[in-house]
Steps between C-alpha positions, in 0.01 A plus 500: 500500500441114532573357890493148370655365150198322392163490628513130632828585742441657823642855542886579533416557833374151639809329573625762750163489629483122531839505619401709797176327563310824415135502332456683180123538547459851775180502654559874632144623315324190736204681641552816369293692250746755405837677517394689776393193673878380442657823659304679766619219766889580442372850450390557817777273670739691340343859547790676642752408215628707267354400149650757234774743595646769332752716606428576809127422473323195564138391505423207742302227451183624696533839328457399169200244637360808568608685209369244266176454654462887508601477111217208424251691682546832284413257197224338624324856638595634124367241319762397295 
């Protein structure tokens, strides 16, 4: 699916950006080498929040942090 009609126009998008003074270029990767880079600030801000739910289940921010560090660290001691 096309954003723009032709590949000289700017995308469908730009006017209500222009038109609300907003820039189209994000410079959220700026000094970052990776995703994790990206996240582990509002991660760790944020560690007390729910982040799934289910029922009556949920897993909080920090506890899948440590979930998912527990998770990379069984691949990289298995050699995958």
């Amino acid at each position: 699916m096309s954003t723009s009609t032709s590949s000289n126009t700017a995308p469908l998008w730009q006017a209500t950006y222009d038109q609300y003074g907003l820039d189209n270029h994000l410079n959220v990767l700026e000094g970052k080498q990776n995703l994790i880079d990206l996240l582990q600030p509002k991660i760790e801000q944020h560690s007390e929040f729910p982040a799934f739910s289910m029922g009556a289940a949920s897993l909080t921010f920090g506890q899948l942090n440590i979930a998912s560090r527990r998770f990379a660290a069984f691949f990289t001691s298995a050699r995958y």
